[in-house]
C-alpha positions as CSV (number, residue, x, y, z in Angstrom):
1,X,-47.6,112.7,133.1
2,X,-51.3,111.8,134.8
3,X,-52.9,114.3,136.4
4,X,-52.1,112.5,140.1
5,X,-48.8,112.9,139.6
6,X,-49.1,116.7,138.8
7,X,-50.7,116.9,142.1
8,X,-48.5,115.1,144.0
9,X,-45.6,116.9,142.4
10,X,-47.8,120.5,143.0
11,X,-48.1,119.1,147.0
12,X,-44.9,118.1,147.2
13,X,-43.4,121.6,146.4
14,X,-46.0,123.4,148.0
15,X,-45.1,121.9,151.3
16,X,-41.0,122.3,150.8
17,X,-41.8,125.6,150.1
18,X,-44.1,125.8,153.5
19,X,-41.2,124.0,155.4
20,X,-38.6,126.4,154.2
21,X,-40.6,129.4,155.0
22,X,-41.5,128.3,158.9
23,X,-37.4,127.7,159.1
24,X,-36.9,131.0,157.8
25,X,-39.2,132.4,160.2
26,X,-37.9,130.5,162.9
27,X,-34.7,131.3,162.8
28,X,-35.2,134.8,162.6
29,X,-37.0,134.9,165.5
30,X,-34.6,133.5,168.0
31,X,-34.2,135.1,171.7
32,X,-32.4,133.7,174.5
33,X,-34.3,135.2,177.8
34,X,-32.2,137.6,180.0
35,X,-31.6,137.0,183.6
36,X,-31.5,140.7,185.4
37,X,-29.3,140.8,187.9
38,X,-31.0,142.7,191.2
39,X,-28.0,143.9,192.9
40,X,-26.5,145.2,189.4
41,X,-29.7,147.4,189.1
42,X,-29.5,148.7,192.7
43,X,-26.0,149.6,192.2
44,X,-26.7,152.0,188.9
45,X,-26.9,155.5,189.3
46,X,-30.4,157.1,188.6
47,X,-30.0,159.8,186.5
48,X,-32.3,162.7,185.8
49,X,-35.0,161.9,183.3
50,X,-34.4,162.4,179.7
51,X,-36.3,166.1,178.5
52,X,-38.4,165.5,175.0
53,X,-37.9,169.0,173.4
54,X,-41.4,169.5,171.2
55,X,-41.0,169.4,167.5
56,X,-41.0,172.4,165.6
57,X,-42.4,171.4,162.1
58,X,-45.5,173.7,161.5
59,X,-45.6,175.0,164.7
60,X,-46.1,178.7,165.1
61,X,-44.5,179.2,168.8
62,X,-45.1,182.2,170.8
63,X,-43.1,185.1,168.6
64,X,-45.8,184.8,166.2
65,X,-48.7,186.5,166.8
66,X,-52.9,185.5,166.0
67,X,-54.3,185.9,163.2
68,X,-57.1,188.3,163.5
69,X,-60.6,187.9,162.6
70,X,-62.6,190.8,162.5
71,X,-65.9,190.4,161.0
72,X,-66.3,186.5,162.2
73,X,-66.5,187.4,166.0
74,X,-69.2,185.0,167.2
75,X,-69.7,185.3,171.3
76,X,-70.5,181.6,172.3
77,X,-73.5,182.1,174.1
78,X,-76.8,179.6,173.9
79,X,-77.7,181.9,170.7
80,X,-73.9,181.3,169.1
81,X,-74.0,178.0,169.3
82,X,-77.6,177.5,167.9
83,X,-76.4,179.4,164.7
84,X,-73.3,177.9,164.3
85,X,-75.4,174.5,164.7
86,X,-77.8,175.8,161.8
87,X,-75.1,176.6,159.6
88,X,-73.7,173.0,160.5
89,X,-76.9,171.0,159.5
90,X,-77.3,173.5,156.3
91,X,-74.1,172.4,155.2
92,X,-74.7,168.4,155.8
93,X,-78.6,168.3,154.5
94,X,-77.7,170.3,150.8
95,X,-76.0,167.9,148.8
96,X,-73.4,169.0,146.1
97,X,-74.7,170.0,143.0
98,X,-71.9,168.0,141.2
99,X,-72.9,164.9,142.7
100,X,-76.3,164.9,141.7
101,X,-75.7,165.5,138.1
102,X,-73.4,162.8,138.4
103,X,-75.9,160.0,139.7
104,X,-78.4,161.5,137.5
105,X,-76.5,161.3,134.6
106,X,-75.4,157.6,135.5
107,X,-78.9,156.5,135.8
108,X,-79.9,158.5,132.5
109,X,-76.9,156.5,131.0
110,X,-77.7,153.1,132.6
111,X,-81.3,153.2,131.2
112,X,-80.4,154.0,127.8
113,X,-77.6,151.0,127.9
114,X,-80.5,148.5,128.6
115,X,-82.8,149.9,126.3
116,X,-79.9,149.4,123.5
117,X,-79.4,146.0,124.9
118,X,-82.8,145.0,125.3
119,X,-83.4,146.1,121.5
120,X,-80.4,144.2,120.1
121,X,-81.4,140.4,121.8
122,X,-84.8,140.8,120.6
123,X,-84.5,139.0,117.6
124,X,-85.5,140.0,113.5
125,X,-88.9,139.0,113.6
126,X,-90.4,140.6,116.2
127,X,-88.8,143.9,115.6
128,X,-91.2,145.2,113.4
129,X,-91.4,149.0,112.4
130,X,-94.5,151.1,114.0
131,X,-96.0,152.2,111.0
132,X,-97.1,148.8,110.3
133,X,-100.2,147.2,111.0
134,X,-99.7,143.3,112.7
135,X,-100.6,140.6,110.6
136,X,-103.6,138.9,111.3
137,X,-102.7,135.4,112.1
């Protein structure tokens, strides 16, 4: 088999394959538009307005009282607000300890990779030992 016909036979599928997918689609989507008819709604009752009850899940309700907090009392006054700004900003501007060892230890590491890498593609002859004195040429 030549390598056209292995693309026509690939198109070929492909697009059966497309076809069959856009019929799928199509037929799944379907409607047939609905004529309302006026004097049938005029003629329906109106009933009250159905009540959403509020959900309950986590919700401490009424019967439960506040938790108190006594020695965090903060009155929010110009003075209030400046502090808990402070504490705000003192919190964003120090970074996490953790983190910083982390991207300094990954820049430690990444150095000594290429140094190791760097040493091995230099080739034999031109990694000579310290101690020794270059030959004159």
């Amino acid at each position: 088999m030549s390598s056209k016909q292995l693309i026509k036979r690939i198109l070929v599928v492909l697009a059966a394959v497309t076809m069959f997918l856009l019929f799928a689609a199509l037929s799944q989507a379907h409607a047939t538009p609905i004529q309302p008819d006026i004097r049938q709604l005029v003629q329906q009752p109106q009933g009250p307005p159905p009540r959403f009850e509020p959900a309950r899940a986590g919700w401490n309700g009424p019967e439960s009282t506040p938790p108190s907090v006594a020695g965090l009392q903060l009155e929010l006054t110009a003075a209030g607000r400046a502090q808990i700004a402070r504490q705000a900003l003192h919190l964003v501007m120090i970074p996490d300890p953790r983190a910083l060892a982390a991207i300094l230890a990954s820049i430690v590491l990444l150095r000594k990779l290429r140094s190791l890498r760097d040493a091995r593609l230099q080739p034999a002859t031109a990694r000579e030992p310290e101690w020794q004195m270059p030959r004159a040429a």
